[in-house]
C-alpha positions in Angstrom: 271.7 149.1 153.2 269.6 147.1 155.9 270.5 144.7 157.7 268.4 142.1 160.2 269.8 139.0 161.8 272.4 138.1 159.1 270.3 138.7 156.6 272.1 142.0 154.5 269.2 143.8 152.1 270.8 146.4 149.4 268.0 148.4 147.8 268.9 150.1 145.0 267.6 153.7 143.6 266.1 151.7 140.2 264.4 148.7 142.8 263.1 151.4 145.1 261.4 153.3 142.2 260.0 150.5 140.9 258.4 149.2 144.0 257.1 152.7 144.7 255.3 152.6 141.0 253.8 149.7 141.9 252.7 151.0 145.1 251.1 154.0 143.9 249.5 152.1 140.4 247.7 149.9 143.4 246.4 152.8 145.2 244.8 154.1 142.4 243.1 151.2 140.7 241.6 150.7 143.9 237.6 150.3 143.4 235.5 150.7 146.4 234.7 147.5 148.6 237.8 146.2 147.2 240.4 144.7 149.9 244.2 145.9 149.0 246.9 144.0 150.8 249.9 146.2 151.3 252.1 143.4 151.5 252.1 142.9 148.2 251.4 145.9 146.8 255.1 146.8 148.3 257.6 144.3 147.2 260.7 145.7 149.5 261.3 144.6 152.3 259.6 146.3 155.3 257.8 145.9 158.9 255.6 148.8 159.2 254.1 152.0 157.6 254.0 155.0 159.0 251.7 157.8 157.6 251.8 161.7 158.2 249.4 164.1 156.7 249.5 167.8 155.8 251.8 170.3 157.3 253.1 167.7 159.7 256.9 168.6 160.1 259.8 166.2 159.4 260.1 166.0 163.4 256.5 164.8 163.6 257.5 161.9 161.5 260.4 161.4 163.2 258.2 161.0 166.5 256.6 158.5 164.8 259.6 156.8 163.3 261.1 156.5 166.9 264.3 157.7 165.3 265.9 161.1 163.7 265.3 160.9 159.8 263.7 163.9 158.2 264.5 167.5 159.3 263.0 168.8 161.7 260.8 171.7 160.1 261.1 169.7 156.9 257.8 170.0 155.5 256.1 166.4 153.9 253.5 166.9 153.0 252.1 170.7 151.2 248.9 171.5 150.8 245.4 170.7 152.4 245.8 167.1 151.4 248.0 164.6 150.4 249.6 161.8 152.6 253.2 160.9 153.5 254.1 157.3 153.7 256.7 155.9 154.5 257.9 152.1 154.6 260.5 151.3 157.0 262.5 148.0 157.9 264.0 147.6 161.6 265.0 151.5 162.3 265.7 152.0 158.3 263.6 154.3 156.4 263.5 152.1 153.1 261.0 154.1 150.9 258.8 157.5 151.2 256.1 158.7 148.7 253.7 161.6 148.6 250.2 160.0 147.8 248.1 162.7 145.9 245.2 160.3 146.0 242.6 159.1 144.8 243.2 156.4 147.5 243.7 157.5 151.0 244.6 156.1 154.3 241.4 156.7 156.6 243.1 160.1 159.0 242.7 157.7 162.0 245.5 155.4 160.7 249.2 156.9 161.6 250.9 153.5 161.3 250.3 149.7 160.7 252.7 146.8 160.6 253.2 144.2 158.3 250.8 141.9 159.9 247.7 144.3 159.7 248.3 145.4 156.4 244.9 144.8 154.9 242.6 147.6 153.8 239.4 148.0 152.2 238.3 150.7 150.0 235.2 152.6 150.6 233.1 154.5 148.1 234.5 157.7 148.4 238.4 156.4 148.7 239.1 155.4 151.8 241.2 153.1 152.9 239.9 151.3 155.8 240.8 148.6 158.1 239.7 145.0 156.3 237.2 143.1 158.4 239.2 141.1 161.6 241.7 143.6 160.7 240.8 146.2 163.1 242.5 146.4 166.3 242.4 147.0 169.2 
């Protein structure tokens, strides 16, 4: 269950599924040059993204998390490639997938909020930063 300033969320197994289906179906009807909003490619709630790639442990994610949730030598992600993503609401993991591809998250992005959630795909599957949607 999560939970932010009175509001109560309760995500259930068959909602979580579904919005991670959806998710995944974006990522790979991705064509180059086009822009993919995360926002609504994820329908639960969430405020950020965190992203961990192969052989990272569960205690690298955690790191990133800024709280305990995976194991520590829990491994995410197997293999030379693949990408862990996970959606999380306040300090609530509310979703994790393994992306196999053929969309990726550039290797330079660990993490993005809500607000910078726009990413364009390049020609060989990238997902990039959308123009003014950079940072720092």
């Amino acid at each position: 269950m999560l939970s932010a300033i009175g509001v109560v969320w309760s995500i259930d197994a068959i909602q979580r599924r579904s919005a991670l289906e959806a998710f995944e179906a974006t990522l790979a009807a991705a064509r180059p040059g086009e822009t993919l909003d995360i926002r609504d490619a994820f329908s639960l709630p969430w405020d950020r993204v965190v992203i961990v790639g192969p052989y990272e442990p569960g205690a690298s994610a955690n790191i990133s998390l800024g709280f305990d949730h995976y194991g520590e030598y829990e491994g995410l992600v197997e293999g030379d490639s693949g990408q862990f993503i996970i959606f999380v609401k306040d300090q609530t993991v509310v979703a994790d997938l393994r992306n196999w591809g053929p969309t990726w998250f550039d290797s330079r992005i660990d993490s993005f909020d809500r607000a910078s959630a726009v990413f364009t795909r390049s020609a060989g599957g990238l997902l990039l930063p959308a123009r003014g949607n950079e940072g720092p």
